[in-house]
VOGU-437590 format. One record per atom (N, C-alpha, C, O): residue number from 1; residue in three letters; atom name; z, x, y. Coordinates in Angstrom, 1 decimal, decimal comma, padded with zeros to 4 digits. Last residue first. Layout:
# VOGU-437590
<r torfi="NUM" dovex="ala" seti="CA" up="Z" east="X" north="Y"/>
...
This chain:
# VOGU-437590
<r torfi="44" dovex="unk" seti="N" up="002,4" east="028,0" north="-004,5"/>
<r torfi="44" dovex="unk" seti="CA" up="003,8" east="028,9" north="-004,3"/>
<r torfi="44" dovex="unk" seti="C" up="004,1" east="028,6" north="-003,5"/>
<r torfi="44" dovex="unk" seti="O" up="005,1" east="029,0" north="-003,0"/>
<r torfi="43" dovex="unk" seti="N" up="-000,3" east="026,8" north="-004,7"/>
<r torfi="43" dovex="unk" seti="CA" up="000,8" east="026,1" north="-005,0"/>
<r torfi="43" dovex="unk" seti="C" up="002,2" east="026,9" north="-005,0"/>
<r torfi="43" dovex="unk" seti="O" up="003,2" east="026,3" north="-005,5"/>
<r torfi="42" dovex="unk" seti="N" up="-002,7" east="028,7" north="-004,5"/>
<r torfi="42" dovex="unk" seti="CA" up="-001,6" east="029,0" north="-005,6"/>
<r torfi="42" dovex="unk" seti="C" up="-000,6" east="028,2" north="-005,9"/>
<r torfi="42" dovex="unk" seti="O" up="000,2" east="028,4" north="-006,8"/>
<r torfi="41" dovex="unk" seti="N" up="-003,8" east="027,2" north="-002,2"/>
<r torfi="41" dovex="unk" seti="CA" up="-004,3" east="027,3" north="-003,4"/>
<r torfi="41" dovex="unk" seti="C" up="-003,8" east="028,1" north="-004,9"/>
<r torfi="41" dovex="unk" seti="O" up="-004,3" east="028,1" north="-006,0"/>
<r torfi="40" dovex="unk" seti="N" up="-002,2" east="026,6" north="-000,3"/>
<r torfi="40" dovex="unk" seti="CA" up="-002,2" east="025,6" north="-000,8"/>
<r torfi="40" dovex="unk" seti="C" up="-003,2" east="026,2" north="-002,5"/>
<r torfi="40" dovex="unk" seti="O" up="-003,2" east="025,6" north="-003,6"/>
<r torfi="39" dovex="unk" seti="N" up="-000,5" east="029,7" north="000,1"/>
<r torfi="39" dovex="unk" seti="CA" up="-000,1" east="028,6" north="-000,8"/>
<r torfi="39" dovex="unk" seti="C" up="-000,5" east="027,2" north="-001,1"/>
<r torfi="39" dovex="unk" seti="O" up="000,2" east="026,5" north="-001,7"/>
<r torfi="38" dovex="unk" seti="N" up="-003,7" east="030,7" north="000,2"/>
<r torfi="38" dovex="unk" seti="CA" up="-002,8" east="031,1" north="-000,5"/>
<r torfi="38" dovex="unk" seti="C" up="-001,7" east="030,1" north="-001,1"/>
<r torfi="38" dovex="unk" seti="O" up="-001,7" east="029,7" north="-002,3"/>
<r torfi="37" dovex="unk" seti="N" up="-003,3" east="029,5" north="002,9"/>
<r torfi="37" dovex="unk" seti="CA" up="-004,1" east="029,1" north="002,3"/>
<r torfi="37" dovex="unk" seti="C" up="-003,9" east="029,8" north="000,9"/>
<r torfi="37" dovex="unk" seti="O" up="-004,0" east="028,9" north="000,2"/>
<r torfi="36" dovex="unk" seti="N" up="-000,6" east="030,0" north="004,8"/>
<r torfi="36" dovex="unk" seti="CA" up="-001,1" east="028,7" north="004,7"/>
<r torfi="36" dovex="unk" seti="C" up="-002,2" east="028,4" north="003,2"/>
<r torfi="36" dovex="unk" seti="O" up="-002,0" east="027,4" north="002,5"/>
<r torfi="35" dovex="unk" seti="N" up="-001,3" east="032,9" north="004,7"/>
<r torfi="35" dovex="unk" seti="CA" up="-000,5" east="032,3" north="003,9"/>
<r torfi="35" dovex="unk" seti="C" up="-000,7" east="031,1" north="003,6"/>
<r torfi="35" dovex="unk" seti="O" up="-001,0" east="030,8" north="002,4"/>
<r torfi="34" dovex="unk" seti="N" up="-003,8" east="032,8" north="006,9"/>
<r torfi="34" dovex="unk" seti="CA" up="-003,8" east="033,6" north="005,0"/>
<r torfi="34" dovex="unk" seti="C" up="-002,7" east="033,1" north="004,5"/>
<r torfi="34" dovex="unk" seti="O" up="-003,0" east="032,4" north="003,5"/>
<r torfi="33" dovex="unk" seti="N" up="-002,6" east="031,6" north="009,0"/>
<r torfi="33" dovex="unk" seti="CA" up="-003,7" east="030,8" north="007,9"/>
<r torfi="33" dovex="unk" seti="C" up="-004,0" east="031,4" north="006,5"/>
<r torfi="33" dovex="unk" seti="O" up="-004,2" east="030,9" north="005,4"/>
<r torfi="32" dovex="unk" seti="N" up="000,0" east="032,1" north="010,8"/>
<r torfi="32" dovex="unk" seti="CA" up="-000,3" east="032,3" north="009,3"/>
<r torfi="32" dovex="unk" seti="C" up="-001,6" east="031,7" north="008,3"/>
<r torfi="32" dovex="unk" seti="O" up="-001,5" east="031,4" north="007,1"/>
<r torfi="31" dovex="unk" seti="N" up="-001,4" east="031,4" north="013,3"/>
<r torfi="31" dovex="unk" seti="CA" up="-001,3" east="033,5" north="012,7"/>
<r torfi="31" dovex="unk" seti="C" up="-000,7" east="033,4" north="011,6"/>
<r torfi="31" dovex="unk" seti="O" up="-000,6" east="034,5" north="011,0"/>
<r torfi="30" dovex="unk" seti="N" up="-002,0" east="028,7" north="013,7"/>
<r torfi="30" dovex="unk" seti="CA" up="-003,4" east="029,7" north="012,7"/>
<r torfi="30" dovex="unk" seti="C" up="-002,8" east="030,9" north="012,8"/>
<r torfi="30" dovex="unk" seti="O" up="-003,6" east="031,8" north="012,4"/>
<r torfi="29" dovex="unk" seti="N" up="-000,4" east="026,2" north="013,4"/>
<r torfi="29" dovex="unk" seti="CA" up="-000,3" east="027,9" north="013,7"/>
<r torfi="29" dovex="unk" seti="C" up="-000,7" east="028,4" north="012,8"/>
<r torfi="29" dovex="unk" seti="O" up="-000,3" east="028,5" north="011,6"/>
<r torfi="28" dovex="unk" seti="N" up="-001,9" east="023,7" north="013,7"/>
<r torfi="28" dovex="unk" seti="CA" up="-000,6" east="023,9" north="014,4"/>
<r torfi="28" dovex="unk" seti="C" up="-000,3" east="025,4" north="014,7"/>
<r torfi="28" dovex="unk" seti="O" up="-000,1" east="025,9" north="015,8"/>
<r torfi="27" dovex="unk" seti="N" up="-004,2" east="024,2" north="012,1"/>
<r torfi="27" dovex="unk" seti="CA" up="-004,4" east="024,0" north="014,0"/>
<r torfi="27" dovex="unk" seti="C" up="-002,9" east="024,2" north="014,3"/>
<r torfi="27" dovex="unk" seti="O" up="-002,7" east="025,0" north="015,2"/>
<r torfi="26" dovex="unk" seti="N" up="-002,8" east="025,0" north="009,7"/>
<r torfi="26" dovex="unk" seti="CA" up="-003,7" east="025,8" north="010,4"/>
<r torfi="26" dovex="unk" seti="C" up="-003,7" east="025,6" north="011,9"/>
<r torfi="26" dovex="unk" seti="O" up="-003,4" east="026,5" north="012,8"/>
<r torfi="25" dovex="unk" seti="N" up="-001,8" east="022,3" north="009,3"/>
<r torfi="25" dovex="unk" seti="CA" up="-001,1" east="022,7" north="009,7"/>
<r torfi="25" dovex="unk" seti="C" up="-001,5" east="024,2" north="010,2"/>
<r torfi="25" dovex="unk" seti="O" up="-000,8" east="024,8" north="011,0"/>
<r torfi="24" dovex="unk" seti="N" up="-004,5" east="021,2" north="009,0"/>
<r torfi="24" dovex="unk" seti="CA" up="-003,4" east="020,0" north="010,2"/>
<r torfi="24" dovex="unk" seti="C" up="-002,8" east="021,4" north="010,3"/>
<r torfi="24" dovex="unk" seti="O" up="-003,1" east="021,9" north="011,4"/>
<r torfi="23" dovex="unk" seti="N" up="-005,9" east="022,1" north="006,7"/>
<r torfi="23" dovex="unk" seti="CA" up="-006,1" east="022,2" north="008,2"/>
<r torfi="23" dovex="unk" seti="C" up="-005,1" east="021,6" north="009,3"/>
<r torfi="23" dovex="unk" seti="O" up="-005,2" east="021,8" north="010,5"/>
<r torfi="22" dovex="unk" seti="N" up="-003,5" east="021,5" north="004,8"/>
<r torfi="22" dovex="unk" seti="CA" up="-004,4" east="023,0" north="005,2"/>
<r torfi="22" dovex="unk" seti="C" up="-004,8" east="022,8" north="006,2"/>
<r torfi="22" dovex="unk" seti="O" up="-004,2" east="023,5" north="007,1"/>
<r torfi="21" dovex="unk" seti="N" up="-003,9" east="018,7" north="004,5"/>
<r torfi="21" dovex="unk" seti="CA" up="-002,7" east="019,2" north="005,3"/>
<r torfi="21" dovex="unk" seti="C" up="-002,7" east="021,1" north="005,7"/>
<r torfi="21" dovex="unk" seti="O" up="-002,1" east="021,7" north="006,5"/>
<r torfi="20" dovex="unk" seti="N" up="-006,5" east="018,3" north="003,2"/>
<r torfi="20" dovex="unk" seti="CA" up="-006,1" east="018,5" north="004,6"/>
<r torfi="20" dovex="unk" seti="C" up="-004,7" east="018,9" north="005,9"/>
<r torfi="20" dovex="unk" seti="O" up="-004,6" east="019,2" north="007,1"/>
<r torfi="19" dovex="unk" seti="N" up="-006,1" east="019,7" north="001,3"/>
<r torfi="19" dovex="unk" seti="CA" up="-006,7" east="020,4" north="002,1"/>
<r torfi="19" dovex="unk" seti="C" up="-007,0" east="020,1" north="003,2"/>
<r torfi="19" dovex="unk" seti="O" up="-007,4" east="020,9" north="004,1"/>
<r torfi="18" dovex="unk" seti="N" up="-004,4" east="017,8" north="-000,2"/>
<r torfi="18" dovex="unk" seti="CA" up="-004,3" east="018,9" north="-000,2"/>
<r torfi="18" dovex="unk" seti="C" up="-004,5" east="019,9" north="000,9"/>
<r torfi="18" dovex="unk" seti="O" up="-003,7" east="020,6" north="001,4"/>
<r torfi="17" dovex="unk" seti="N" up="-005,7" east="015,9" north="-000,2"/>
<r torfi="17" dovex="unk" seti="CA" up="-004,5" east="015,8" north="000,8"/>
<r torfi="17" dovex="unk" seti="C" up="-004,1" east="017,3" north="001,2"/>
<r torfi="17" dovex="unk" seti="O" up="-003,7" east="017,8" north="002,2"/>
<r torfi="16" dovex="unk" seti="N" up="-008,0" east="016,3" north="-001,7"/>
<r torfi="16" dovex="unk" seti="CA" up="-008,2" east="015,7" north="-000,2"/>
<r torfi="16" dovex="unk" seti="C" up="-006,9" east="016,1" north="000,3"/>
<r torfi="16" dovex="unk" seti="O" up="-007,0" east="016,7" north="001,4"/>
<r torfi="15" dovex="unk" seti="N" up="-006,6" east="016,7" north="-004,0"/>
<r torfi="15" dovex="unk" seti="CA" up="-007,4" east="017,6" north="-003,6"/>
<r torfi="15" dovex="unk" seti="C" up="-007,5" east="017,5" north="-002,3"/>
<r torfi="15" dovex="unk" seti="O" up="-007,2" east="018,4" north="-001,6"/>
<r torfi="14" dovex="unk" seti="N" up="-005,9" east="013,6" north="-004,3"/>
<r torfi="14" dovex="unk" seti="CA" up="-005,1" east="014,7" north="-003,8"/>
<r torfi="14" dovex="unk" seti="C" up="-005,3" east="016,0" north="-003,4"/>
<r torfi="14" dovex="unk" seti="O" up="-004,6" east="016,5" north="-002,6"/>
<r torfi="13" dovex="unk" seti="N" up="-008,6" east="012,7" north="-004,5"/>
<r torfi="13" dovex="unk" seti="CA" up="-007,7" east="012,4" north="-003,4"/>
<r torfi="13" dovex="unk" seti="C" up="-006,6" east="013,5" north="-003,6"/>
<r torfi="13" dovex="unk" seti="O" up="-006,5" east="014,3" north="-002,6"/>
<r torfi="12" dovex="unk" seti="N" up="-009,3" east="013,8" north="-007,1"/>
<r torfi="12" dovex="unk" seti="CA" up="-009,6" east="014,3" north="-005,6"/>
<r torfi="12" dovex="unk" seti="C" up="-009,0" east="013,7" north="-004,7"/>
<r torfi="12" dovex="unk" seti="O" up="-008,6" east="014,6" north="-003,8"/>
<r torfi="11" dovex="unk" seti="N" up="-007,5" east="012,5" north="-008,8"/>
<r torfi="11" dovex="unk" seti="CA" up="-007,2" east="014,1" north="-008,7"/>
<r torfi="11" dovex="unk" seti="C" up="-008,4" east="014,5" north="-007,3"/>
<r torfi="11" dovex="unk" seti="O" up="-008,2" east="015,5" north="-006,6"/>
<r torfi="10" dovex="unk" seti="N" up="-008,6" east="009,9" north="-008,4"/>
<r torfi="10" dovex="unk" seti="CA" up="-006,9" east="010,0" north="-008,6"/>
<r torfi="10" dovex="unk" seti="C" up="-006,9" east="011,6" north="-007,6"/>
<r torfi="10" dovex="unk" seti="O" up="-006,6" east="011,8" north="-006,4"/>
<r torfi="9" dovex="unk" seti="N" up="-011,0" east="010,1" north="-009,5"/>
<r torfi="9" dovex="unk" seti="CA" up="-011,2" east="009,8" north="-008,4"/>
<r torfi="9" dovex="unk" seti="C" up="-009,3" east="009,9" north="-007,5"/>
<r torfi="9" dovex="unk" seti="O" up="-009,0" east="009,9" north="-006,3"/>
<r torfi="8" dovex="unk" seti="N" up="-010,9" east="011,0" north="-012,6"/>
<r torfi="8" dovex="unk" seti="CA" up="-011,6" east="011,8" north="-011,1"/>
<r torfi="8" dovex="unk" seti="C" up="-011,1" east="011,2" north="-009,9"/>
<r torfi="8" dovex="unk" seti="O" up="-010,6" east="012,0" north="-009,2"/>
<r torfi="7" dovex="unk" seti="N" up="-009,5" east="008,7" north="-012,7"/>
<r torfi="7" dovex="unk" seti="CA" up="-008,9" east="009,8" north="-013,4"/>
<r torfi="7" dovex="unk" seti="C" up="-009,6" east="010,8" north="-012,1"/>
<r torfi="7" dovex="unk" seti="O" up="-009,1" east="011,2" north="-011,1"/>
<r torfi="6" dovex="unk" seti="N" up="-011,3" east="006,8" north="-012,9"/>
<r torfi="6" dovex="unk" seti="CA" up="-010,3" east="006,5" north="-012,3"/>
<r torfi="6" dovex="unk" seti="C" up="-009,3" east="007,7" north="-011,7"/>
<r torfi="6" dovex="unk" seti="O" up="-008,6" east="007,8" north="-010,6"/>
<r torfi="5" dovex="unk" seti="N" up="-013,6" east="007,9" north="-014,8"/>
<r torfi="5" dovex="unk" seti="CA" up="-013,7" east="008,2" north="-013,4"/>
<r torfi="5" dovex="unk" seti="C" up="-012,8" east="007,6" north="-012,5"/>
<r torfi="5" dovex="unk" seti="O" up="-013,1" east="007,8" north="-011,3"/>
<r torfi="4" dovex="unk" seti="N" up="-012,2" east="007,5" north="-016,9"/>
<r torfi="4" dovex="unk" seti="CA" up="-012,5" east="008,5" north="-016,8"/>
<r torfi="4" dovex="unk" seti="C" up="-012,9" east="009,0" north="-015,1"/>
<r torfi="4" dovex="unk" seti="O" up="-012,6" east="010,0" north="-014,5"/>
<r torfi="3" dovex="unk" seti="N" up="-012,2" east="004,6" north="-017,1"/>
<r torfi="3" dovex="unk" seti="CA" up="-011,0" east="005,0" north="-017,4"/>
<r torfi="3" dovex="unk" seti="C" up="-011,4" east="006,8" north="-016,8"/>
<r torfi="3" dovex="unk" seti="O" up="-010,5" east="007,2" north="-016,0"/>
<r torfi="2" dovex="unk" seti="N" up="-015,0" east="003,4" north="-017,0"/>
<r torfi="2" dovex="unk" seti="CA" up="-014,5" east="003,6" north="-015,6"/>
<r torfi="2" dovex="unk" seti="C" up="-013,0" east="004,3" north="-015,6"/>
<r torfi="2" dovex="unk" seti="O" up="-012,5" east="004,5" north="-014,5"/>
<r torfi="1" dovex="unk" seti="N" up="-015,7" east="004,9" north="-019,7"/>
<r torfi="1" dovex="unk" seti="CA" up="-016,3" east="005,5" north="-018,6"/>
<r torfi="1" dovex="unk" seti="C" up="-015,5" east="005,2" north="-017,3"/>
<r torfi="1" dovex="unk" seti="O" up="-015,3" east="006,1" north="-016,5"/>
C-alpha cells in the first residue's frame, strides 16, 4: 500500500509542475494561453 501511494504522490507533483508552469507562463503572455494549454496537455 505505501509502495502504491509513493507512486501517486511522485506523478502529482509533476502534474503540480506541470500546471503550474501553465500559469507562471500564462501571466507572462496570456495571447498564447490556447497554445500554452494545449501543449501542457498534449505535451507537443
Amino acid at each position: 500500500m505505501k509502495i502504491g501511494l509513493n507512486y501517486l504522490s511522485i506523478i502529482y507533483c509533476g502534474i503540480g509542475l506541470i500546471f503550474s508552469a501553465l500559469i507562471a507562463s500564462t501571466a507572462r503572455n496570456p495571447q498564447i494561453r490556447g497554445q500554452l494549454f494545449s501543449y501542457s496537455i498534449l505535451g507537443q
